[in-house]
C-alpha positions as CSV (number, residue, x, y, z in Angstrom):
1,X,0.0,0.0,0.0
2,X,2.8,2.5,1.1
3,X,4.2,1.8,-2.9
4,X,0.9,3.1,-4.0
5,X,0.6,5.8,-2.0
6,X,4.2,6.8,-2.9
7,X,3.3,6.6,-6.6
8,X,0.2,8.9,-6.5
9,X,2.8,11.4,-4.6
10,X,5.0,11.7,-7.5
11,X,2.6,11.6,-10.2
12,X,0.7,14.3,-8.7
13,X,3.7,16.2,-8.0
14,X,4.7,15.7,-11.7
15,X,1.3,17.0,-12.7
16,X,1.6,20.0,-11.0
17,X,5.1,20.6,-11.9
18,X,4.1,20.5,-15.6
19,X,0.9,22.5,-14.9
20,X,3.3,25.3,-13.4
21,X,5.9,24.6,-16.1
22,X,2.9,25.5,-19.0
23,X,1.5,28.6,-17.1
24,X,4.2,30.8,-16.4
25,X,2.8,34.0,-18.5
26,X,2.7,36.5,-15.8
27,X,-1.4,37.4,-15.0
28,X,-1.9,40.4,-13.0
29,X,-4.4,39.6,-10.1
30,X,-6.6,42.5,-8.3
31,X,-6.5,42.3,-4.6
32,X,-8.6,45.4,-3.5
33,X,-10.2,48.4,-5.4
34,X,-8.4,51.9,-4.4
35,X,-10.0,55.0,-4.2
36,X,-8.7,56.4,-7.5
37,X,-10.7,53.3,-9.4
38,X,-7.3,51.2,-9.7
39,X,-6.8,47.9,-8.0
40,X,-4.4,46.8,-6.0
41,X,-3.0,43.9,-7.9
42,X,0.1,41.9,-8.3
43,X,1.4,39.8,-11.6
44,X,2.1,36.4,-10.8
45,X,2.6,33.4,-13.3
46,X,-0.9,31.4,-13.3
47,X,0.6,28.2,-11.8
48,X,1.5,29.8,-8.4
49,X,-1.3,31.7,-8.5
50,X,-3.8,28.6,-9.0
51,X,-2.0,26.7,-6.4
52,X,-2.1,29.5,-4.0
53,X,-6.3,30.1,-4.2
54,X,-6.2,26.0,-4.3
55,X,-4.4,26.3,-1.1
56,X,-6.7,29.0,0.4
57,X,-9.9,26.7,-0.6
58,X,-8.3,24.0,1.2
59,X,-8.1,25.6,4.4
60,X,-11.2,25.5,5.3
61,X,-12.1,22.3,4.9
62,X,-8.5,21.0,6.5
63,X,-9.3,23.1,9.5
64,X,-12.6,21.1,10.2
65,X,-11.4,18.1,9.9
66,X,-8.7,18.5,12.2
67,X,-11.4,20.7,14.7
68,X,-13.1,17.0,14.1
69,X,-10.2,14.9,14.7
70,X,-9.4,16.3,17.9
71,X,-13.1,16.4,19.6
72,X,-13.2,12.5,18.7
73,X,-9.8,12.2,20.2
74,X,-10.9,13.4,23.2
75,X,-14.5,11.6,23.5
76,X,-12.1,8.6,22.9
77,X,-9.9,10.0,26.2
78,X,-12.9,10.4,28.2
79,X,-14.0,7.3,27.3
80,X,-11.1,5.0,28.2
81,X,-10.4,6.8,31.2
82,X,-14.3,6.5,32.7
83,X,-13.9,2.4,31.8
84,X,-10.3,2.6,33.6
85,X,-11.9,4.1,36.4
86,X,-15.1,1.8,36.3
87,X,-12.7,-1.5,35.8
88,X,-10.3,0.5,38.7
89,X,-13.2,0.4,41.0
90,X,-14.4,-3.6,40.4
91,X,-10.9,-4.4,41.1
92,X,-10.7,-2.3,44.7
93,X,-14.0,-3.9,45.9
94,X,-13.9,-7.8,46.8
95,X,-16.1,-10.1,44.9
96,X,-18.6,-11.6,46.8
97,X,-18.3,-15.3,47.0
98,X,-21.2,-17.4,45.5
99,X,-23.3,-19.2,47.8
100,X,-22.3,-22.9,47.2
101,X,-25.3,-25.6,47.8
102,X,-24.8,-27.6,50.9
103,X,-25.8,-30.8,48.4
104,X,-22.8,-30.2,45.9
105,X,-20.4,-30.3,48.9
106,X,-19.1,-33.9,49.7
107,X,-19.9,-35.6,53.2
108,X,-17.0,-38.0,52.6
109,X,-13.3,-37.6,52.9
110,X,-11.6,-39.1,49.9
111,X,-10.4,-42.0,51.9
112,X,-13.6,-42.6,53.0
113,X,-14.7,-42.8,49.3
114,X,-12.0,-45.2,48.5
115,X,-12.9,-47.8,51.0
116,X,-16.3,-48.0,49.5
C-alpha cells in the first residue's frame, strides 16, 4: 500500500510541476479596489497563482477536519479513562463469593470414598 501511496505522490507532484511549467505568463491579479478606481493587484505566473487560491480553498475544509479529529480524540480519552476508572473500582472492591449448595459439597473424605 505504502508503494501506491508513494506513486500517487510523485505523479501528482509531476502533474503540477508541468501544470506550473505551461502557465508561467505572468497574470496580473486585483486584490482590493483603491479609491482612485485602480486595484491593487500583483502579476504572478498562473501556476503559483492557482495553487495558491487551491491552497486558500483547502483551508477551510482541513481546519474542520482537524477541529473533528481532535473532539473525537478526546471523547475517545474520556471514554477509556471513565472504563479505567469503572474497571479500577471492580478491582478495589472484593467479589462476593457465590453461595455454594450444601448438596454439591461432599460428606465424605476421599479416603472414606476409596474404602467404598
Amino acid at each position: 500500500m505504502q508503494v501506491i501511496r508513494t506513486i500517487a505522490w510523485i505523479v501528482l507532484t509531476a502533474v503540477l510541476v508541468a501544470f506550473i511549467a505551461m502557465n508561467w505568463t505572468k497574470v496580473p491579479v486585483n486584490f482590493w479596489p483603491l479609491a482612485d478606481g485602480n486595484y491593487f493587484h500583483f502579476e504572478w505566473p498562473v501556476g503559483v497563482v492557482a495553487l495558491l487560491f487551491f491552497g486558500f480553498g483547502m483551508l477551510p475544509v482541513w481546519a474542520y477536519l482537524r477541529a473533528v479529529r481532535w473532539r473525537l480524540n478526546r471523547r475517545i480519552a474520556s471514554l477509556e479513562n471513565s472504563l479505567r476508572a469503572t474497571s479500577m473500582a471492580s478491582l478495589a472492591t472484593p467479589a462476593e463469593a457465590a453461595p455454594v449448595a450444601s448438596d454439591t459439597i461432599p460428606t465424605e473424605t476421599p479416603s472414606e470414598i476409596e474404602k467404598s
